[in-house]
N, C-alpha and C positions, 0 to 999 in steps of 0.2 A: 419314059417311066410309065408301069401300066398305074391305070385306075386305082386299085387295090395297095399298092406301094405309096401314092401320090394321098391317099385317104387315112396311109397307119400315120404318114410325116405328118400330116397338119395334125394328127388327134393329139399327136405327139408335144407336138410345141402347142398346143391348147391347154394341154395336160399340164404343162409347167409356168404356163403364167400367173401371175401372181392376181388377185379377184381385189375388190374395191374394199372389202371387209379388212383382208390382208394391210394392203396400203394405210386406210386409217388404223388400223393398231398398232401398223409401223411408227408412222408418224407421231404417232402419242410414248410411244417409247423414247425415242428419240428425242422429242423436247422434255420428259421426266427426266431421263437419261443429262442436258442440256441444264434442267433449273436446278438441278441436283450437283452439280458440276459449279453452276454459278455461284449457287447457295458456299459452294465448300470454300471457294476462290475465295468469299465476301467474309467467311469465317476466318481462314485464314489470314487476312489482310488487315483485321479488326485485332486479332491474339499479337502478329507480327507488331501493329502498332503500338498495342500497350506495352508489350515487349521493350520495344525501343524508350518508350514513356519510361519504363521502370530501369532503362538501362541508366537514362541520361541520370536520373534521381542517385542511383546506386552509384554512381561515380563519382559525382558530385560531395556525396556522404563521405565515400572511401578518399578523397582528397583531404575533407576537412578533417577527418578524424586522425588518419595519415599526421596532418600538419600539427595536430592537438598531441598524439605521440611525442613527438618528437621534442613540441614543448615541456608536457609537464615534465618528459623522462629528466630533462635539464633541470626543473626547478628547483631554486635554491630553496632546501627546506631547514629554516632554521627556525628558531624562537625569539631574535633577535633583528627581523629585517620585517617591513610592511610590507601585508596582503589586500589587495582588496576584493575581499570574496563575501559570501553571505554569512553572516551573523545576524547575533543580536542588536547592535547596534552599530551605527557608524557604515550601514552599507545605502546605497538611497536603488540601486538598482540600476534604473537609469531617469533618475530627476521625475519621477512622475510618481511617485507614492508607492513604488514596488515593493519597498523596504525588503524583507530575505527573504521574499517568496510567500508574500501573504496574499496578491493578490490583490487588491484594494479596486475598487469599484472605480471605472474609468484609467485605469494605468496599460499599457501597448502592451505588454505581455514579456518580452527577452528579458535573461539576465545577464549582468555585466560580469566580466573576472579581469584582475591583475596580477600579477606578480612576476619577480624575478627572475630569469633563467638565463644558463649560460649558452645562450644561441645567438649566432650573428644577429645584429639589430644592420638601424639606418640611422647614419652618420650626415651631416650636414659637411662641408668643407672646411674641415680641421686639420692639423698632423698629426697622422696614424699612431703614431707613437703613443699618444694620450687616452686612445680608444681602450676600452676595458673588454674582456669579454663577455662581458654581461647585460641584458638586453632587461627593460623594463619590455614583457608581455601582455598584451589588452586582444580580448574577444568582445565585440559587442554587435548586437543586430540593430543599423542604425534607423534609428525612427523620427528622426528630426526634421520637417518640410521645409526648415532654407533650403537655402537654392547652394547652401556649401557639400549639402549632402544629397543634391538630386542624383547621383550616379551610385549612391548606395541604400538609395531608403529601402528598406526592408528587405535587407541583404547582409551577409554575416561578413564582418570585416574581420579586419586583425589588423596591429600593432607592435611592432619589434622597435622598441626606442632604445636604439645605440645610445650605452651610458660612457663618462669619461669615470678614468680612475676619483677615488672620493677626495685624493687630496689636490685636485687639478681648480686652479681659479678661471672660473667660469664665467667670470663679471658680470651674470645676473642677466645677459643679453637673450633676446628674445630666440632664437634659432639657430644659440649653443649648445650643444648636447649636455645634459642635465648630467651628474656626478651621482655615483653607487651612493647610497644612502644606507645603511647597515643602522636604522634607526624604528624601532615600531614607530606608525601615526604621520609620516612622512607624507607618503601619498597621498594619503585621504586629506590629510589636514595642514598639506603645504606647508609646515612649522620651518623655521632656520631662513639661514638670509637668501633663498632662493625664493620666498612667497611660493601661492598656488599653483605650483608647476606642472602639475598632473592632471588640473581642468579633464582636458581630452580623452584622460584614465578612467575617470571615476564618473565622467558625463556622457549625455546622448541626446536625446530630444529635450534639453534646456535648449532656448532661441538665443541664449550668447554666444557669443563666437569662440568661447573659450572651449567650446565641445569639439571644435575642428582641430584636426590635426593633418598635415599635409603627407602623413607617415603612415598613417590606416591603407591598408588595400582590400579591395572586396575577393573574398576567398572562397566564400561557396555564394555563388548568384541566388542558386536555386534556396539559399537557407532561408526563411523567414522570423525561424524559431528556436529559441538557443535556452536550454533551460538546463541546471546543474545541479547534484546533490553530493549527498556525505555518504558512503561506507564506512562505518565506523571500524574500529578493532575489532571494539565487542562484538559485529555482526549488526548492529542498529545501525537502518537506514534513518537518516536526518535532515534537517533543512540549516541546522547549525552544524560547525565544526567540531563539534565536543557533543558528551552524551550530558542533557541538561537534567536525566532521570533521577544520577549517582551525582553531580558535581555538588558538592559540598558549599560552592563559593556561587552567589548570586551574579554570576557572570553575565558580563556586558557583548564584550567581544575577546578576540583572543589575546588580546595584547593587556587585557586584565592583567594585575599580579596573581600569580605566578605569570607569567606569557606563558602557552604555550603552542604556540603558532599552531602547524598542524599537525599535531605530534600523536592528535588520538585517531586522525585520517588516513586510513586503510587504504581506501581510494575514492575518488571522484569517477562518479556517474554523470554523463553527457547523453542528454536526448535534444536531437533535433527534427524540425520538422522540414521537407524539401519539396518544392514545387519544380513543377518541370517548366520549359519556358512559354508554352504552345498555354497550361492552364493558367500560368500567371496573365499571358496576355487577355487572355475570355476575362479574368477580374478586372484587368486593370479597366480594358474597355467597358466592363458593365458596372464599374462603380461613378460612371457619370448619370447615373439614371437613381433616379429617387429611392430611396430606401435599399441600395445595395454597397454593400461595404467593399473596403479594397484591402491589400494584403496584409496590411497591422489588424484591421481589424477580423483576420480570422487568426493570428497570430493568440489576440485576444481571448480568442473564445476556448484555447485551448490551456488546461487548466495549470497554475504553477505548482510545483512538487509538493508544498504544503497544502494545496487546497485538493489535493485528488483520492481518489479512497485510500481511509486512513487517517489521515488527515496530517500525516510526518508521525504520527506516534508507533510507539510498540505493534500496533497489528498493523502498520506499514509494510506491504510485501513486494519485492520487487516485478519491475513491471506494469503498477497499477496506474502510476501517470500515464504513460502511454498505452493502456489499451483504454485509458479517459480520452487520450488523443484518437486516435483510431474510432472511436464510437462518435465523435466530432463529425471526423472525415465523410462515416459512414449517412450522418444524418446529414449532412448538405448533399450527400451524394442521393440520397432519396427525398429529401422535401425543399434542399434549395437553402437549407437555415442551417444553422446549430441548434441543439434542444436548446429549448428557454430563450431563445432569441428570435428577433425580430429581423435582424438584418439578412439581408438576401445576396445568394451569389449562386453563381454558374452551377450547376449542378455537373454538368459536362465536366468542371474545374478540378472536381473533388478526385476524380480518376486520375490526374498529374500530384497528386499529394502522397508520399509516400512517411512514416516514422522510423527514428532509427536511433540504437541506443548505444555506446562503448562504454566500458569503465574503464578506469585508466589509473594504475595500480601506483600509488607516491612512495612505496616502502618504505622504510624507517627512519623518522629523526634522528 
């Protein structure tokens, strides 16, 4: 190769290497190019999470509500058989000063409901023959710390009581299946030769035993909070059965004279509130440490349908309980509390709390 030839190849492959300026500018692209990539991963794996968060909650809802379907569409609605829903009197909530959604200073927060429907119940070991088709139905979020109720505390149950025909002798035994009752005041007030048979019905965190029921199953894990209201006819949202605005009759409850069960109920509004299981656990674990509550008590802090803007009256709009709830969620999610309170929880928590509302249409008496 001459001189001149052997002089253009090196200039040549000189000419094309890369200079040390080059290489670092490389390299800083490259890790931008790198933390930008990591960054999107860590984004993504954060939205994918909550994602899952709000699936488990959404599911959980759509089962419970699913199951609430299916009951009310059954419920016997007459004016002649006992409810135990909120009213004005004669409803206790759940044993702790709830009365029909007032609210009362120190009470866990859920509400209770009963009544009738023609849906498969649970039957103890009888002859089929006797079984009726008609199921006493109980919702309740159990808030009771025996140890009857450790696999449900603060978790939404349900009750299907297999009744027998009403003319069937039941001889008052303890885990005979109770008989249709077609009587306002039955339930609540245990009247006729069966006594207090409904305890389990109309009770929750009372410490007698008469609150258990071997027939409850836990139906949304995730629920904590079970709160109900009235649709009237008229379009008037309520915390009573009836419109107290127009009633002529200083009504008690519905089985007042005239009855009329729920005959002015358009439909029943259902909000609950749903923890996923990943936040329930961050509370349960950090309500051993001083000043932080555990699942009733944020149960608590969310407001009952009478007490949310509004107040249950005429400038009552739908909606405004729950974005009272949501504003809840929102404030432990940023300072660890609920406004106005003192008690402390996960903040981390508040991202597994989802709300959720159906109404559920009872059509015509």
């Amino acid at each position: 190769m001459s001189t001149k030839l052997l002089k253009f190849t090196i200039s040549r492959r000189a000419s094309g290497a890369f200079t040390l300026a080059e290489l670092r500018v490389s390299i800083v692209v490259v890790v931008i190019i790198v933390l930008m990539g990591a960054q999107l991963m860590t984004s993504t794996t954060a939205i994918t999470r909550t994602a899952h968060k709000h699936i488990d909650t959404d599911t959980q809802a759509r089962v419970v509500f699913d199951r609430m379907a299916l009951d009310f569409a059954q419920m016997l609605k007459r004016t002649d058989i006992d409810y135990y829903v909120k009213q004005r009197s004669g409803y206790n909530g759940h044993n702790n000063g709830h009365g029909w959604g007032r609210g009362k200073n120190g009470d866990k927060g859920s509400d209770q409901i009963a009544f009738f429907s023609a849906v498969p119940g649970y039957y103890p070991s009888n002859p089929a023959g006797e079984h009726s088709p008609i199921s006493l139905v109980v919702y309740r979020v159990t808030e009771s710390t025996q140890s009857w109720a450790a696999g449900s505390y603060g978790r939404l149950a349900r009750m299907a009581k297999g009744l027998h025909w009403a003319g069937v002798d039941d001889g008052n035994a303890t885990n005979t299946p109770y008989p249709v009752i077609f009587s306002p005041g039955q339930v609540v007030t245990g009247a006729g030769p069966w006594g207090n048979m409904w305890q389990a019905a109309i009770g929750n965190d009372n410490p007698q035993n008469g609150n258990f029921d071997p027939d409850y199953e836990v139906i949304g894990a995730g629920v904590f909070r079970f709160e109900y209201f009235y649709l009237l006819k008229d379009g008037f949202l309520s915390t009573w059965p009836w419109d107290g605005r127009n009633d002529p009759i200083n009504r008690q409850k519905i089985s007042d004279p005239p009855s009329i069960g729920l005959s002015q109920v358009e439909a029943i509004g259902v909000a609950i509130a749903v923890i996923n299981p990943e936040a329930r656990a961050l509370i349960q674990a950090a309500s051993s440490n001083a000043g932080y509550g555990d699942i009733t008590d944020v149960a608590a802090a969310l407001a009952d349908f009478k007490n949310a803007n509004g107040l249950g009256n005429a400038g009552k709009k739908i909606g405004d309980m729950e974005d009272k709830w949501k504003g809840v969620v929102e404030s432990i999610a940023q300072t660890g509390h609920p406004p106005g309170s003192g008690t402390l929880f996960p903040r981390e928590a508040a991202k597994g709390i989802r709300i959720y509302t159906r109404y559920f249409d009872l059509k015509t008496l």
